[in-house]
C-alpha positions in Angstrom: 66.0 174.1 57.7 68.8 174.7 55.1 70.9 175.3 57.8 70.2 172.6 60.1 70.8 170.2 57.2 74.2 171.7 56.8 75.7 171.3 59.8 74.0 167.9 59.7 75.7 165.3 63.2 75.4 162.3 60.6 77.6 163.4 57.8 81.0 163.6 59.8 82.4 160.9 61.6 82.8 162.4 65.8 85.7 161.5 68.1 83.9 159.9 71.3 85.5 159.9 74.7 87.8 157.4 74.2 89.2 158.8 71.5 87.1 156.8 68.6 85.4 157.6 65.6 81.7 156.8 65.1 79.3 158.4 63.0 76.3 159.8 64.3 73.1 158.3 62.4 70.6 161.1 62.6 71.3 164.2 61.2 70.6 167.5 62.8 67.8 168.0 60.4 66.0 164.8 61.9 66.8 165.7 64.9 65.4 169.3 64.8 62.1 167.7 63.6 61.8 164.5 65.1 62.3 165.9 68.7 60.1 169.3 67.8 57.5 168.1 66.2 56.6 164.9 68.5 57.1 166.9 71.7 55.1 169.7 70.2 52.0 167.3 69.4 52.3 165.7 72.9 52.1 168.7 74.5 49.5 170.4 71.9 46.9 167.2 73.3 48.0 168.1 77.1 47.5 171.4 77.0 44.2 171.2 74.9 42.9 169.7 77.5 44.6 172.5 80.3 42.4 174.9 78.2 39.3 172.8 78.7 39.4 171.9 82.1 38.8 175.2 82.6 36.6 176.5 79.8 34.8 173.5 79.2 34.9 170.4 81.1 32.9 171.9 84.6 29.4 172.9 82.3 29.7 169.4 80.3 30.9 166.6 82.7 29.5 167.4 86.1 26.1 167.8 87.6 24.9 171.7 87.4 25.5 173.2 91.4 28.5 175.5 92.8 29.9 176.6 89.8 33.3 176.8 92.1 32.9 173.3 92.8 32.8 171.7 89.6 36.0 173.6 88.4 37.8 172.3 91.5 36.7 168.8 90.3 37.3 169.3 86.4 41.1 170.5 87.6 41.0 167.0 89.8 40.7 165.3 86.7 43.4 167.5 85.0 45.8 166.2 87.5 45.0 162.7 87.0 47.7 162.7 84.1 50.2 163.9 86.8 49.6 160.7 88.3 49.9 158.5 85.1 53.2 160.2 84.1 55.8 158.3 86.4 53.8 155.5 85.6 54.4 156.1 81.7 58.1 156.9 83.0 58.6 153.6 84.3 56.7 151.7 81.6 58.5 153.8 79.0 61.6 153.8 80.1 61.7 150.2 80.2 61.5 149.4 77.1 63.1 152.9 75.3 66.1 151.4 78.1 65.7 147.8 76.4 64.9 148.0 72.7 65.8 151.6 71.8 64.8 155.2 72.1 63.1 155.2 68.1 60.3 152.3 68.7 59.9 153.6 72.7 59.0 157.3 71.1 56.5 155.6 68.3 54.5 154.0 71.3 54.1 157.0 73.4 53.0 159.2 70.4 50.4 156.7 69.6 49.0 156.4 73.6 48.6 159.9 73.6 46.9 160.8 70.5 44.3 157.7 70.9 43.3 159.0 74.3 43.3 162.9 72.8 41.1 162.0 70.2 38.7 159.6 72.3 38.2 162.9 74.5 36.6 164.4 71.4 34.3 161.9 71.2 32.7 161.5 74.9 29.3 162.4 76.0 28.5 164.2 78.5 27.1 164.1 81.9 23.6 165.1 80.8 23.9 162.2 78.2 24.9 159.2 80.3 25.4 160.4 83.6 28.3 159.6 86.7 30.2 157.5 83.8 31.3 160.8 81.6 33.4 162.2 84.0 35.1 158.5 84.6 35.6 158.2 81.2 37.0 161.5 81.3 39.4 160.8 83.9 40.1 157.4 82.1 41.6 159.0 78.9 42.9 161.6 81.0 45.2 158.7 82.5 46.0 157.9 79.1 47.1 160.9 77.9 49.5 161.4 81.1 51.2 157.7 80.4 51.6 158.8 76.9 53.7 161.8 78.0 55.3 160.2 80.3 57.3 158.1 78.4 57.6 161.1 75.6 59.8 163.8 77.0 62.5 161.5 78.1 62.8 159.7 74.7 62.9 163.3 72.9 65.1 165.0 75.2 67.7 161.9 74.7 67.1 161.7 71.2 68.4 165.3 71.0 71.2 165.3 73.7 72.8 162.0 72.6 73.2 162.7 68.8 74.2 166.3 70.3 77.6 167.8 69.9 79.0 167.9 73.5 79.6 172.1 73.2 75.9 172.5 72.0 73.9 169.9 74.0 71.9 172.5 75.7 70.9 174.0 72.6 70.2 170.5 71.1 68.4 170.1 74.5 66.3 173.2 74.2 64.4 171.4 70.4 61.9 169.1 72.6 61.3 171.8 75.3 60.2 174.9 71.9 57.7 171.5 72.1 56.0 173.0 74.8 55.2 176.8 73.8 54.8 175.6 70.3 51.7 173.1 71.7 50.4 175.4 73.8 50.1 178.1 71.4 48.4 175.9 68.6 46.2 174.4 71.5 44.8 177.5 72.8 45.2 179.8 69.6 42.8 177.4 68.0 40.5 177.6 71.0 40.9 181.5 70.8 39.9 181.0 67.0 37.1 179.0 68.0 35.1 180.9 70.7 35.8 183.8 68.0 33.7 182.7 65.3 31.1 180.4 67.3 28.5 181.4 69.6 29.1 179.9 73.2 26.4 177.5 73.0 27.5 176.3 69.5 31.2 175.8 71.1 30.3 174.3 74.6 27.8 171.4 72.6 30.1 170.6 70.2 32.7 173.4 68.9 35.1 172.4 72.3 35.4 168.9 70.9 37.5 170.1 67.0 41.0 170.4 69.0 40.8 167.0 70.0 39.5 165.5 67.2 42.6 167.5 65.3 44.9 165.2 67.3 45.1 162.2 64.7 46.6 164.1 62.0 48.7 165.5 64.1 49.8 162.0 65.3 49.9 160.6 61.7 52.6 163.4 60.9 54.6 163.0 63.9 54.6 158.7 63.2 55.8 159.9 59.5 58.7 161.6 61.1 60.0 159.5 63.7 59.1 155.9 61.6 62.3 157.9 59.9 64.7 157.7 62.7 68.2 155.5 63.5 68.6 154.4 67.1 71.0 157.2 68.9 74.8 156.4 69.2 74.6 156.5 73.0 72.2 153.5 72.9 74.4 152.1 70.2 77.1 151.7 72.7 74.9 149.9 75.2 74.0 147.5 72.3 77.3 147.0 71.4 78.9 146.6 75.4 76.2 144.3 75.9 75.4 146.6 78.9 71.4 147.0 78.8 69.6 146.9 82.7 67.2 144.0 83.0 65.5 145.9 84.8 66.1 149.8 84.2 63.3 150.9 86.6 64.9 148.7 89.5 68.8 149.6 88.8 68.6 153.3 88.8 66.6 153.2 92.1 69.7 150.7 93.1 72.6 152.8 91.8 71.2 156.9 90.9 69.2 157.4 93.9 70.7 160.6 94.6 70.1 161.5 91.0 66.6 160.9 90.8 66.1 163.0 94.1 67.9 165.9 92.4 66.3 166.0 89.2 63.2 165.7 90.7 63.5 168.9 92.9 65.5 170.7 90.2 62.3 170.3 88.4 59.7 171.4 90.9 59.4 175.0 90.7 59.3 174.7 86.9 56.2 172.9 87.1 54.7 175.0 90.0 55.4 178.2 88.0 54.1 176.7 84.6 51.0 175.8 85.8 50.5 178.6 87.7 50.7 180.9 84.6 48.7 178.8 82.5 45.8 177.0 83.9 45.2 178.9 87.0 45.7 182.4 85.2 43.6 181.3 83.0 40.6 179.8 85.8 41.7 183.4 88.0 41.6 185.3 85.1 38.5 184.7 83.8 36.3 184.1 87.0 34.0 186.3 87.9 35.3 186.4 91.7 38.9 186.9 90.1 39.5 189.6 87.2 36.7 189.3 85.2 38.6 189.0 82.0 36.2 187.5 78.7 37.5 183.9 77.8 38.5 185.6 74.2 40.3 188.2 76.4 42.6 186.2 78.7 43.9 183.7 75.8 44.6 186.4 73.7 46.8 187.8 77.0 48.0 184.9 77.7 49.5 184.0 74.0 51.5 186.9 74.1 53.2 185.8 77.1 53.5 182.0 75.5 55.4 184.1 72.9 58.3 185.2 75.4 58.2 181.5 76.8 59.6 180.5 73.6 61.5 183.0 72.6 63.8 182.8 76.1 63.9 178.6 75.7 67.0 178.6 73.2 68.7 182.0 75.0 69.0 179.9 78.4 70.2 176.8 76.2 72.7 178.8 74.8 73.4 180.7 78.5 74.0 176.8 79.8 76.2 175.9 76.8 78.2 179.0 77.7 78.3 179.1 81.5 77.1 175.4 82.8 73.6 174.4 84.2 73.6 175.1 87.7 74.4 178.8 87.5 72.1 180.2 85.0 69.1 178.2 86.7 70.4 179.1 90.2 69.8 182.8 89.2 67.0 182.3 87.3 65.2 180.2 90.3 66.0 183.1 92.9 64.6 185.7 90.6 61.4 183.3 90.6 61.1 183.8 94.1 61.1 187.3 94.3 58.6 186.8 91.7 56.4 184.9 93.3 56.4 187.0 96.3 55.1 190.3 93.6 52.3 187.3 92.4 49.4 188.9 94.8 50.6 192.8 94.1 50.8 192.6 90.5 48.4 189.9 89.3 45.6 191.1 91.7 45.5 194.2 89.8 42.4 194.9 87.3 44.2 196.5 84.7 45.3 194.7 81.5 48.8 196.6 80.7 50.0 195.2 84.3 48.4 191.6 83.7 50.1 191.4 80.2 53.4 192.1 81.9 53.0 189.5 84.5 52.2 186.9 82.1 54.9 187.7 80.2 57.6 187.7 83.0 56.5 184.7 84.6 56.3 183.0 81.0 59.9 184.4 80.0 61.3 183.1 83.2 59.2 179.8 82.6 61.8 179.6 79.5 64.9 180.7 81.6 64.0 177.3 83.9 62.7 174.9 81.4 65.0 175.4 78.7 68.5 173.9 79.9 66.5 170.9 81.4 66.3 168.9 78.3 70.3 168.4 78.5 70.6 168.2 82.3 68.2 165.5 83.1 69.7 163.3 80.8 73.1 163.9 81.8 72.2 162.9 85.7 72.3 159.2 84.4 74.5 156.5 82.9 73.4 155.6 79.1 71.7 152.3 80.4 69.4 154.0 82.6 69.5 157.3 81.0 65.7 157.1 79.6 63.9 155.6 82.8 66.2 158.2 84.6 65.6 161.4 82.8 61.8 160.6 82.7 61.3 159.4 86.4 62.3 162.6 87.6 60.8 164.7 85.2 57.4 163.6 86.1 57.8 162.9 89.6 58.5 166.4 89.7 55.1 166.8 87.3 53.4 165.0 90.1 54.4 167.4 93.2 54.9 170.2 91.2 52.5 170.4 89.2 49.2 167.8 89.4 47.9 169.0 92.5 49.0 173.3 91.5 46.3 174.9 89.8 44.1 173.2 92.4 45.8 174.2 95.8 46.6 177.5 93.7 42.5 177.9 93.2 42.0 176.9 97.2 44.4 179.2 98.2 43.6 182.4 96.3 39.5 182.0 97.3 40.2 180.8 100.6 43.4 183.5 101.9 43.6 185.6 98.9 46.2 185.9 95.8 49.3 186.4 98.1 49.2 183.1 99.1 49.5 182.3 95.9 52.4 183.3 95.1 54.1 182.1 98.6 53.6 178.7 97.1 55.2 179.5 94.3 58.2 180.8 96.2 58.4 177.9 98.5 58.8 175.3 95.5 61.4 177.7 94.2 63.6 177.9 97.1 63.3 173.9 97.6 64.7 173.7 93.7 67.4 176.3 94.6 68.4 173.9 97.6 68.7 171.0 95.1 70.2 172.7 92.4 73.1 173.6 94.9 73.5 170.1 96.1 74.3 169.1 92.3 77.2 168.9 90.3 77.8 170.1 87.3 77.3 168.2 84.0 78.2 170.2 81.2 81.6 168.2 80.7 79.4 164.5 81.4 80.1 162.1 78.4 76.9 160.5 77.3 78.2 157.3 75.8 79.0 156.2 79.2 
């Protein structure tokens, strides 16, 4: 952290595009932490709730029958958040678009640690029946709007108090959000099943992650409560240029934007959830590999490990070289991978499923780690937040809500293959839309 602090935005005054001084509020160090650690708790609640859809979620919150069944409808509720996300977008947005990006990210931290942690407290369906899995799918919805209006906040509270040379790397601190969650989130459920016996875990053990959340939440408030509003947003202030209505004007005026961002997006969620939650449901299914629960995670941190390690390489790669051509070869090398997917995953030996989760997982960095600066730049400063987040999570909703469940259809109903087709078809559709893009490394964000 020394070093952050050093090269700290907020201690020298930076020229703008017009020539201009102004002085940067937040200093790198803030930055680093207030983009880090709230994205990380966001998506350490999400993702603790990934894990239990499939380890947890079809024995406690739907009637006993096909066990088949009631993980196809515990991953149904999983995608409900996919659905509240460009809802929490728009709703977001507005107001990070209208009073500022600080109070905006305050809000969405709070709607998606309340819902986490009322997840930890629910019965189950043996307890009061058809109304657990409602509930379920009620907080669920909360924890989606939550996100939804988190990403876009953090992303442009790192790319607008970003050097312009090193807004890809400043981009890349809310996406090391993502593998940091998911590795806290699972490696406590990996620590969990390891010292508790399974009926000990599934009758109350499962609930400790969630409950977890709210002092997680209480540290992230402690950080951001810290923040100044970003320069970019300073402008709009100052110009007297906020949208009345953000949601409505970027529809009017960035259409083409939104379509873009959206399907530059798609095959990162298709191939994130892919290695994650239906790995994990494949993986462990006794129709799939077999793997123990303790088994997979353990495989599957490993390959969170390269995730994060290959986030600040392709910042740096986009900083270098732009955004479109890094992710243009990364998205045809996830084609190709996709098409190995039945090959190489079908296989029932460990050595070959290690390497798979770690290539799709490193590539899973290659995609996601340049989109933190891209999305933003897409959009004009007044819009920039309902923007950014719009197509982020539309792109969560057709990329990603409905994966792990046509993934599980697929791979029982036509085999693993199929799988990966998927996979390759979202990836060529991104290519497509990554070629009908300009490039915005050079796009001022005070504009």
């Amino acid at each position: 952290m020394r070093r952050f602090g050093a090269m700290a935005v907020g201690h020298a005054p930076a020229a703008d595009a017009r020539g201009s001084e102004q002085a940067p509020r937040n200093s790198t160090r803030q930055v680093v932490l207030a983009s880090l650690v709230g994205t990380s708790i966001e998506f350490y609640d999400f993702y603790v709730y990934a894990t239990a859809a499939v380890l947890v979620f079809p024995h406690l919150f739907f009637p006993e029958g096909d066990g088949m069944a009631a993980t196809l409808q515990s991953l149904a509720t999983f995608g409900i958040a996919f659905v509240a996300r460009p809802v929490g977008s728009a709703l977001f947005g507005h107001f990070g678009d209208r009073i500022g990006r600080k109070a905006t990210l305050v809000a969405s931290l709070l709607t998606m640690g309340i819902s986490t942690v009322i997840i930890g407290l629910l019965p189950g369906y043996q307890q009061i029946g058809v109304i657990a899995p409602l509930l379920l799918a009620l907080c669920r919805f909360g924890q989606g709007l939550g996100l939804g209006g988190e990403w876009g906040g953090a992303a442009l509270l790192a790319t607008e108090n970003a050097p312009r040379r090193k807004r890809a790397l400043f981009g890349t601190f809310p996406q090391l959000g993502a593998p940091i969650g998911f590795f806290f989130a699972n490696g406590l459920f990996l620590v969990l099943a390891g010292v508790m016996e399974d009926g000990a875990f599934l009758s109350w053990g499962w609930r400790i992650p969630f409950l977890v959340s709210a002092a997680l939440v209480v540290v992230g408030l402690w950080v951001r409560l810290s923040l100044s509003e970003t320069p970019a947003f300073t402008k709009v202030l100052e110009r007297n240029e906020r949208a009345k209505v953000p949601f409505v004007q970027v529809f009017r005026t960035d259409f083409k934007a939104l379509v873009l961002g959206t399907f530059i997006m798609l095959a990162t969620y298709v191939l994130f959830y892919l290695m994650t939650v239906f790995s994990m449901a494949y993986g462990t299914a006794e129709g799939g590999l077999g793997y123990s629960r303790t088994a997979f995670l353990q495989m599957l941190m490993v390959g969170v490990v390269f995730f994060a390690l290959t986030i600040p390489i392709a910042g740096l790669l986009a900083d270098r070289f732009g955004r479109r051509v890094p992710l243009a070869i990364t998205t045809g090398v996830i084609m190709v991978f996709g098409l190995l997917m039945g090959p190489w995953f079908g296989t029932h030996s460990t050595v070959a499923t290690v390497l798979f989760l770690i290539t799709g997982l490193a590539l899973m960095g290659f995609t996601f780690g340049p989109m933190g600066a891209l999305l933003p730049e897409l959009f004009p400063a007044a819009v920039r937040y309902t923007g950014a987040s719009v197509s982020y999570n539309v792109a969560s909703l057709l990329g990603a809500s409905l994966a792990p469940f046509i993934a599980t259809w697929l791979a029982d109903s036509y085999g693993l293959g199929w799988v990966g087709v998927y996979l390759s078809v979202a990836a060529a559709i991104t290519l497509i839309a990554l070629l009908a893009s300009r490039e915005t490394r050079e796009t001022a964000l005070d504009s």
